[in-house]
C-alpha positions as a Markdown table, in Angstrom:
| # | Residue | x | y | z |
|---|---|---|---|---|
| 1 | Unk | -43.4 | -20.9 | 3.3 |
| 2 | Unk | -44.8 | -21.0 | -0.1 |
| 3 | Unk | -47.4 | -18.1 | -0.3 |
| 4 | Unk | -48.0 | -17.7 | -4.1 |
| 5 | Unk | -47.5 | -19.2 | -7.7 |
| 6 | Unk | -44.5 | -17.5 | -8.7 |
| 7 | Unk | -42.7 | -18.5 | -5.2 |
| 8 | Unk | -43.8 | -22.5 | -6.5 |
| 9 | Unk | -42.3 | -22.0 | -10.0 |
| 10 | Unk | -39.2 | -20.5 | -8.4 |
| 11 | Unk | -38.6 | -23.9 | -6.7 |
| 12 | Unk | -39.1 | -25.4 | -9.5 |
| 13 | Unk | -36.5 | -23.5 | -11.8 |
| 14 | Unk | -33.4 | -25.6 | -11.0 |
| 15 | Unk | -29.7 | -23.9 | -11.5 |
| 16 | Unk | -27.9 | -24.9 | -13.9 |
| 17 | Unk | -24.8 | -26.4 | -12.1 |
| 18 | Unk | -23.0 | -28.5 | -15.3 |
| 19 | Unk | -24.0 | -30.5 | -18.0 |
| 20 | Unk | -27.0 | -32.5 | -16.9 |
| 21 | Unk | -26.6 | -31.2 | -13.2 |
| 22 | Unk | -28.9 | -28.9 | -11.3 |
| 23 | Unk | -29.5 | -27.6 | -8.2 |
| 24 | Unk | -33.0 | -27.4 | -6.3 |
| 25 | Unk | -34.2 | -25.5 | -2.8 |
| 26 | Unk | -36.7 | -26.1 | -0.1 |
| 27 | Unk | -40.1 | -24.4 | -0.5 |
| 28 | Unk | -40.1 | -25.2 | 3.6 |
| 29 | Unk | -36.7 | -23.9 | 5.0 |
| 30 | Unk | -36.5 | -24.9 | 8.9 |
| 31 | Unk | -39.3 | -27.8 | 8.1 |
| 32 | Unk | -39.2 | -31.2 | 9.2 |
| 33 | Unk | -38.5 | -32.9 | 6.0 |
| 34 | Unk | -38.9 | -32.1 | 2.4 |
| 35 | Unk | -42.2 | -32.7 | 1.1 |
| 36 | Unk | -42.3 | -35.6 | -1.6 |
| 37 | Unk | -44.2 | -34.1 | -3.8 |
| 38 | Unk | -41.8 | -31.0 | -4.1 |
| 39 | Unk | -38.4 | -33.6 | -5.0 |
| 40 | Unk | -41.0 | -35.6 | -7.6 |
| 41 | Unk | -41.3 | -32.6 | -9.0 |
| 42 | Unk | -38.6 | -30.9 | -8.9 |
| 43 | Unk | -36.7 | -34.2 | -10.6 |
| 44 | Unk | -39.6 | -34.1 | -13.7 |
| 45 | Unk | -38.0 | -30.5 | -14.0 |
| 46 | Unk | -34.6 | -31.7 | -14.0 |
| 47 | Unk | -35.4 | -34.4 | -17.1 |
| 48 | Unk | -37.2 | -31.8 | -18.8 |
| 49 | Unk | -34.5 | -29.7 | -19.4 |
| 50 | Unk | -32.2 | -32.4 | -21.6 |
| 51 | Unk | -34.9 | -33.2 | -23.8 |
| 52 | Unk | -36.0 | -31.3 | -26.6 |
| 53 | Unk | -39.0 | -29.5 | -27.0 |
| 54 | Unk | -41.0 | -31.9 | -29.0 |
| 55 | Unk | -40.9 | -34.4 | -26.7 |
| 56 | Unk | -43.5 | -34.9 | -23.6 |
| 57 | Unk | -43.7 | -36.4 | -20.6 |
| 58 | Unk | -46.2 | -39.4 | -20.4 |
| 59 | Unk | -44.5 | -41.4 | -17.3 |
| 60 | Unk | -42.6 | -41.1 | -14.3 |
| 61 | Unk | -41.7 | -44.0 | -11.7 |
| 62 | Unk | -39.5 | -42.7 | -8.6 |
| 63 | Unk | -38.1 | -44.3 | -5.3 |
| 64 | Unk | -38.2 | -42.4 | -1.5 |
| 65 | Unk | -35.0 | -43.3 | 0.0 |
| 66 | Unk | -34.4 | -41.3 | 2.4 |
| 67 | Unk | -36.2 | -38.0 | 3.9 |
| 68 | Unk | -34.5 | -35.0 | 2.7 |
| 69 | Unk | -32.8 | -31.8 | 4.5 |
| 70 | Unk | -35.3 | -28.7 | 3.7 |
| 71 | Unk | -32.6 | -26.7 | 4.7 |
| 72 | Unk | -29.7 | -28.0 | 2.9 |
| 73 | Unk | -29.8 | -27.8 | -1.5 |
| 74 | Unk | -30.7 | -30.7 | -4.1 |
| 75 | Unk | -28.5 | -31.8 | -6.6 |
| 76 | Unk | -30.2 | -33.6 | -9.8 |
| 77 | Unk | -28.3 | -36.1 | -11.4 |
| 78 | Unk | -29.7 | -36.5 | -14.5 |
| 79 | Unk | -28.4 | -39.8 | -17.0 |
| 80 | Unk | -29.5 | -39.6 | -20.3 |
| 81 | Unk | -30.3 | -43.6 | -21.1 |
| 82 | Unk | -32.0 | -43.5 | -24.2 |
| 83 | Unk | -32.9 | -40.9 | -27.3 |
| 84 | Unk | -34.7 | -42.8 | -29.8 |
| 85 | Unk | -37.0 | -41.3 | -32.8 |
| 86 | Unk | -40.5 | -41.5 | -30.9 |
| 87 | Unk | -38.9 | -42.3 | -27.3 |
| 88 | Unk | -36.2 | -40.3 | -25.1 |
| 89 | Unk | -35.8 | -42.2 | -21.5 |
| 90 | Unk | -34.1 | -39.9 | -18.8 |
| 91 | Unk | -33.1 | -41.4 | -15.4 |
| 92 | Unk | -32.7 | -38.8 | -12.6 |
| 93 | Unk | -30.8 | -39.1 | -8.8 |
| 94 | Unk | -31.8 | -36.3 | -6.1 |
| 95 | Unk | -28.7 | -35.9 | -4.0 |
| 96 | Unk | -28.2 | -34.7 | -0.5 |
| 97 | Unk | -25.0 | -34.6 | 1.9 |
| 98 | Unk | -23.5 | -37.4 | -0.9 |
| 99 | Unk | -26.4 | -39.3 | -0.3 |
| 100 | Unk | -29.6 | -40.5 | -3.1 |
| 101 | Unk | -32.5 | -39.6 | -1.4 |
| 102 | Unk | -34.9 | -40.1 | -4.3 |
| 103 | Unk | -34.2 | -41.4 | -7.6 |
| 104 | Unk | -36.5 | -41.7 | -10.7 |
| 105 | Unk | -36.9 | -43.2 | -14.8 |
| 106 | Unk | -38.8 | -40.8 | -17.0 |
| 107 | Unk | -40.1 | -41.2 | -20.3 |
| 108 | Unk | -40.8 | -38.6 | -23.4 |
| 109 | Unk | -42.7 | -39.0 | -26.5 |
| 110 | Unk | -43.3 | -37.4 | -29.6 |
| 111 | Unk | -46.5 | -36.4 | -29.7 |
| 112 | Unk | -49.2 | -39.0 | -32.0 |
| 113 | Unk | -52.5 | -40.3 | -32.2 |
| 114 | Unk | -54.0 | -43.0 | -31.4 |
| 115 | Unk | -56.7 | -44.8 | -30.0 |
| 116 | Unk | -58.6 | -42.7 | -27.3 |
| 117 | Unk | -60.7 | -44.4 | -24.3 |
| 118 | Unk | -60.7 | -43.3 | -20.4 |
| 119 | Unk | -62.8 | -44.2 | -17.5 |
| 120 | Unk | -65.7 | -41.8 | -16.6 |
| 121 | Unk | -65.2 | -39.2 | -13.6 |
| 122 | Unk | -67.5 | -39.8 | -10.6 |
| 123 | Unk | -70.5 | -37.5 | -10.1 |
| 124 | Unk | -69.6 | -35.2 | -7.7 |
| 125 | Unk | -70.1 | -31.9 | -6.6 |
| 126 | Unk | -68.3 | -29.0 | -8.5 |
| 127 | Unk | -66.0 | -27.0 | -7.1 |
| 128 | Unk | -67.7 | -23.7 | -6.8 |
| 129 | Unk | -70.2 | -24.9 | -4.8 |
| 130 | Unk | -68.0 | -26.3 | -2.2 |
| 131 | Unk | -66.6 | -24.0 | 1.0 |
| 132 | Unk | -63.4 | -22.6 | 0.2 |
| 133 | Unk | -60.3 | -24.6 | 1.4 |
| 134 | Unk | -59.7 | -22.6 | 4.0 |
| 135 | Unk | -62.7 | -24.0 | 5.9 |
| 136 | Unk | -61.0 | -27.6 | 6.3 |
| 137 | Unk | -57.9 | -26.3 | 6.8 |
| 138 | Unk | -58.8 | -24.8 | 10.0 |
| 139 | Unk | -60.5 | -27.5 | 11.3 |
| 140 | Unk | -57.5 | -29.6 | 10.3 |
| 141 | Unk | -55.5 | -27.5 | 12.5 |
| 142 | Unk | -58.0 | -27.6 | 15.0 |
| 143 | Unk | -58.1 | -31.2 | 15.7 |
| 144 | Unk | -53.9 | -31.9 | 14.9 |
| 145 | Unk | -52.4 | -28.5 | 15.4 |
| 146 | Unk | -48.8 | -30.2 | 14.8 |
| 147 | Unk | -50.0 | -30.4 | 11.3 |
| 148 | Unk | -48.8 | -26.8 | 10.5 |
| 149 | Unk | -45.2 | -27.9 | 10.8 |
| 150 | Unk | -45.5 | -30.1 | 8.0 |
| 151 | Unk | -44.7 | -29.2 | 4.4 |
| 152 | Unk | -47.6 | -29.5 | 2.5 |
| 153 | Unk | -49.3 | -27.4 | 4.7 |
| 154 | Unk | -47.0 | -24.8 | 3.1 |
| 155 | Unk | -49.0 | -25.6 | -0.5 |
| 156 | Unk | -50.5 | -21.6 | -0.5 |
| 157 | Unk | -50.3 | -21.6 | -4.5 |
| 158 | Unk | -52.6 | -24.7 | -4.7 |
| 159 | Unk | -56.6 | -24.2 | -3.5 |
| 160 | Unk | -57.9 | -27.2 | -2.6 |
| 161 | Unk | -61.4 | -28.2 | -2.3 |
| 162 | Unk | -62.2 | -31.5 | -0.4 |
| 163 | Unk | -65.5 | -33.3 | -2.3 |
| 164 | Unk | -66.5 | -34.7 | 1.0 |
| 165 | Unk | -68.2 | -33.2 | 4.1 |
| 166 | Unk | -64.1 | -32.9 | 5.3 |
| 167 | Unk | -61.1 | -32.8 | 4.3 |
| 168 | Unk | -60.5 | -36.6 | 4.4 |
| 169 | Unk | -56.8 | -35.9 | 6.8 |
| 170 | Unk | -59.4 | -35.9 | 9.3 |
| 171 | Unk | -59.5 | -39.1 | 9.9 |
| 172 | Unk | -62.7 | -41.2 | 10.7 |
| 173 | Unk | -65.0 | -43.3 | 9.5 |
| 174 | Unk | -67.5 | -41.2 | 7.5 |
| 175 | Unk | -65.4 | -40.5 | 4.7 |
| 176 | Unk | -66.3 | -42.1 | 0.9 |
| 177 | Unk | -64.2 | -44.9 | -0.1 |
| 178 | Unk | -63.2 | -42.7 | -3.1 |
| 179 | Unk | -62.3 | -39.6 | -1.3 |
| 180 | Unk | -61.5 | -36.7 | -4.0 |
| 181 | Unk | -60.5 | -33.1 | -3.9 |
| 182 | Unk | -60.6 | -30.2 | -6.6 |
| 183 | Unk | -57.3 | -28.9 | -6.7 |
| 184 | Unk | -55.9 | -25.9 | -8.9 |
| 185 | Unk | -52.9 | -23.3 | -8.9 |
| 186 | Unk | -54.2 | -19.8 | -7.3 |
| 187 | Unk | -52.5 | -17.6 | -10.1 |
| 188 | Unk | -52.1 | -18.3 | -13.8 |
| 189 | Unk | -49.3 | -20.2 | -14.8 |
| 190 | Unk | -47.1 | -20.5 | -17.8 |
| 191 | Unk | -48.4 | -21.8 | -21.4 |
| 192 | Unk | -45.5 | -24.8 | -21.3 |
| 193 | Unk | -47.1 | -27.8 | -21.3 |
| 194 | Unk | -44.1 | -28.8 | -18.7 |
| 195 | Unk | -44.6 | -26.4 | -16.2 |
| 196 | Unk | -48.1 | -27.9 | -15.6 |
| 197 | Unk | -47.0 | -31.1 | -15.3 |
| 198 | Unk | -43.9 | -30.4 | -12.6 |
| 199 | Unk | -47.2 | -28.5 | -10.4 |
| 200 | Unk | -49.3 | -31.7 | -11.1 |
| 201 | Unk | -46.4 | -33.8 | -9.9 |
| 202 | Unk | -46.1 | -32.0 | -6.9 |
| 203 | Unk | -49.9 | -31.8 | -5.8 |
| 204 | Unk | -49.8 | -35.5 | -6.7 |
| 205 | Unk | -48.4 | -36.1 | -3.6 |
| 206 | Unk | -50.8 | -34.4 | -1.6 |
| 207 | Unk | -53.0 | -37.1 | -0.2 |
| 208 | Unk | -52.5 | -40.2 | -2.0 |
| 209 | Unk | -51.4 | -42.1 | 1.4 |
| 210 | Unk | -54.2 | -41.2 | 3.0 |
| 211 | Unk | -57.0 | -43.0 | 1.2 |
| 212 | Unk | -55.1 | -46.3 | 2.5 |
| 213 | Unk | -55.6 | -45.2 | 6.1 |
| 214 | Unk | -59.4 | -44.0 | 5.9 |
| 215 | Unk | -60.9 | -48.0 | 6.2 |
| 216 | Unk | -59.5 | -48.1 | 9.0 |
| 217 | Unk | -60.3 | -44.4 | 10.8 |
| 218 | Unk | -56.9 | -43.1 | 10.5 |
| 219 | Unk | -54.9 | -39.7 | 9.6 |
| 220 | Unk | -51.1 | -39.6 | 9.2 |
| 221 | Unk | -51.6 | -36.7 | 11.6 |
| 222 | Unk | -52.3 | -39.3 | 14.1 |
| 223 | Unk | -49.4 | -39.6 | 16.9 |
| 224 | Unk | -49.5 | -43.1 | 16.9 |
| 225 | Unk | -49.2 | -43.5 | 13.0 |
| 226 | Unk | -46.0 | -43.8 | 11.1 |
| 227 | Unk | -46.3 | -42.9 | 7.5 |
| 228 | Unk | -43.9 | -41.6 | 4.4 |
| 229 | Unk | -44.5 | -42.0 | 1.1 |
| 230 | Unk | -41.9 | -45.7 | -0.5 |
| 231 | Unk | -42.6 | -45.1 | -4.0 |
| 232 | Unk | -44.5 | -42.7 | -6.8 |
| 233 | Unk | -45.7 | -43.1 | -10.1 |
| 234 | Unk | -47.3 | -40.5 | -12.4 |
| 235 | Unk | -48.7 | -40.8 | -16.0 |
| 236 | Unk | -49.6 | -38.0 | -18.7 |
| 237 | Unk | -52.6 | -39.1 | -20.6 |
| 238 | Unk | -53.3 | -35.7 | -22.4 |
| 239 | Unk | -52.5 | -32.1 | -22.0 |
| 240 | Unk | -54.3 | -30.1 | -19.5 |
| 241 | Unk | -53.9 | -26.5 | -16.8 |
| 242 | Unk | -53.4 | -26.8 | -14.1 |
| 243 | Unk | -54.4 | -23.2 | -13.2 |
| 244 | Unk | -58.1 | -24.8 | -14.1 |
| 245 | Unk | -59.5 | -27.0 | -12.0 |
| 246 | Unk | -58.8 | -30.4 | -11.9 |
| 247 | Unk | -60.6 | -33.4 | -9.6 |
| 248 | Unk | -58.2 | -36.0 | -7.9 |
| 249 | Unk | -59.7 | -39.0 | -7.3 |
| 250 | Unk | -58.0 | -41.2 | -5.0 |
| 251 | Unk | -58.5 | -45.1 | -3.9 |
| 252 | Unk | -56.7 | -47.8 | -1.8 |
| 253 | Unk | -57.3 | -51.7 | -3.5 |
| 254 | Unk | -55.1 | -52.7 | -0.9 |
| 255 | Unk | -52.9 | -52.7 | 2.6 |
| 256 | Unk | -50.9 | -55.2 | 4.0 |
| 257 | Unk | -47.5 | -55.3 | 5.4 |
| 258 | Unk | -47.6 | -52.1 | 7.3 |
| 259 | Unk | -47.8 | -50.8 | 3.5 |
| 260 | Unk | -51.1 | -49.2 | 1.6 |
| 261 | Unk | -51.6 | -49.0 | -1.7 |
| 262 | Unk | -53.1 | -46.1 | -3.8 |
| 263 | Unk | -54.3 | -44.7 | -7.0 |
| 264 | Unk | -55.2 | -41.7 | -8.0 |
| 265 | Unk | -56.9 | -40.0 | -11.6 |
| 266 | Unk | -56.9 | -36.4 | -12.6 |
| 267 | Unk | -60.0 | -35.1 | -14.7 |
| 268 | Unk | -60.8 | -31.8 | -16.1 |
| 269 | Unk | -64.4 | -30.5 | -14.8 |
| 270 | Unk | -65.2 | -31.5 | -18.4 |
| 271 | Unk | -64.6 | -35.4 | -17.3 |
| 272 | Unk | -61.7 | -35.5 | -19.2 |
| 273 | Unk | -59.2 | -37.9 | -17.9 |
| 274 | Unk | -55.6 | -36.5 | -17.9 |
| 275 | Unk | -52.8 | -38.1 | -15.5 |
| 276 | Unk | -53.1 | -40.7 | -13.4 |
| 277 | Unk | -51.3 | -41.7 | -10.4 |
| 278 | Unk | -50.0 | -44.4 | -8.1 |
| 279 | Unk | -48.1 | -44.9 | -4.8 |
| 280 | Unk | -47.5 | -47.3 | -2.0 |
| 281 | Unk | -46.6 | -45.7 | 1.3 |
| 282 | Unk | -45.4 | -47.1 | 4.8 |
| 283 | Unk | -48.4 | -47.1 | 7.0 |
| 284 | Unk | -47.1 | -48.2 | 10.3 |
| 285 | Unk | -49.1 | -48.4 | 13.6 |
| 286 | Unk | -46.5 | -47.6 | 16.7 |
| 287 | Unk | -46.8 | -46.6 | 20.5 |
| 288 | Unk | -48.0 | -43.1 | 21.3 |
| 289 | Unk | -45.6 | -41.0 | 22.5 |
């Protein structure tokens, strides 16, 4: 179990295998699956290190294919497509047992300016007049105690602070149609611009899925839902910490095919908007066991 920041950047500091080859770990050894968030990320750190320093991340577009072992290593593949003179494309294949279980296209930049426009952050409480995380959390546990086998319950480096009355994993009805969450890394992190966006990749994943299912009074804790996130998409609008607090804003436009659709924005407590996200997960309804 992940307990503290340096355990997460540990994850996230790949060996070197060969030229353009690394190798990841579980955070969650003897857990069901690996959590998504931790292979998104773990990838982004994999591109990042055959690029050079004056390029930065601005957008990553990745495919689930299959769940992965949390006790057996990752491999990262990574192909280096393109290195132009603003632009430097990286494609990236997470490999288990011989098999792609997540594969992703990222894209660098030289830093420029440009035009500068974002969409406002919603009014909502701030974070230090909310309960502390551990409040929800228990009652999460409470109500589906088979969520403490899951990975992301294993996310100790990252407080979380629910916007609503609950954290919106409860399920329900009385949730906003915007649920959001203050999220943040317990201990200081490193000054690299990078390293803040492989811990926003991997709290990306948090809860995305789960603003599809709220309309209709549903958790993915729920024994008669199926759910696993199909696809995830991240963009870096500007630099940011994430060892400050950042609110992630999360909405479904759309289900339909036993698949949701979500969106998600990160802001600064200033209102500043910084990443943005996207995702379509499987959603599907099946018999209780």
């Amino acid at each position: 179990m992940i307990n503290d920041v340096s355990t997460l950047l540990r994850i996230l500091d790949l060996e070197p295998l060969e030229i353009n080859l690394f190798r990841g770990r579980s955070a969650n050894p003897g857990g069901g699956r690996v959590f998504g968030g931790q292979v998104v990320a773990q990838a982004l750190a994999a591109a990042l290190r055959t690029v050079p320093e004056d390029r930065v991340a601005h957008s990553l577009h990745g495919y689930f294919l299959l769940p992965g072992d949390p006790d057996a290593p990752i491999l990262y593949d990574v192909e280096r497509i393109r290195d132009g003179r603003s632009f430097t494309t990286r494609r990236v294949v997470a490999i288990q047992n011989g098999r792609a279980i997540f594969f992703t296209s990222v894209s660098f930049q030289v830093e420029e300016a440009g035009f500068e426009h974002q969409i406002p952050m919603p009014d909502v409480a701030m974070p230090e007049d909310l309960p502390s995380d551990e409040v929800w959390r228990e009652r999460l546990l409470a109500r589906y105690p088979h969520a403490s086998a899951r990975a992301w319950m294993a996310m100790r480096p990252l407080e979380v602070k629910p916007t609503g009355r609950d954290s919106p994993y409860i399920g329900g009805t009385d949730h906003p149609p915007h649920p959001s969450l203050w999220v943040r890394a317990r201990g200081a992190l490193p000054d690299a611009l990078g390293s803040h966006q492989a811990v926003l990749a991997y709290a990306s994943d948090l809860s995305l899925l789960q603003a599809a299912l709220l309309p209709h009074g549903k958790s993915v804790f729920d024994p008669d839902m199926q759910c696993a996130s199909l696809d995830h998409a991240l963009w870096f609008h500007r630099r940011f910490r994430v060892d400050e607090w950042l609110l992630y804003v999360q909405e479904s436009p759309a289900a339909a095919g036993a698949r949701g659709f979500c969106r998600g924005a990160f802001f600064t407590r200033e209102g500043v908007l910084v990443a943005s996200a996207a995702q379509e997960g499987l959603m599907r309804q099946v018999e209780k066991p």
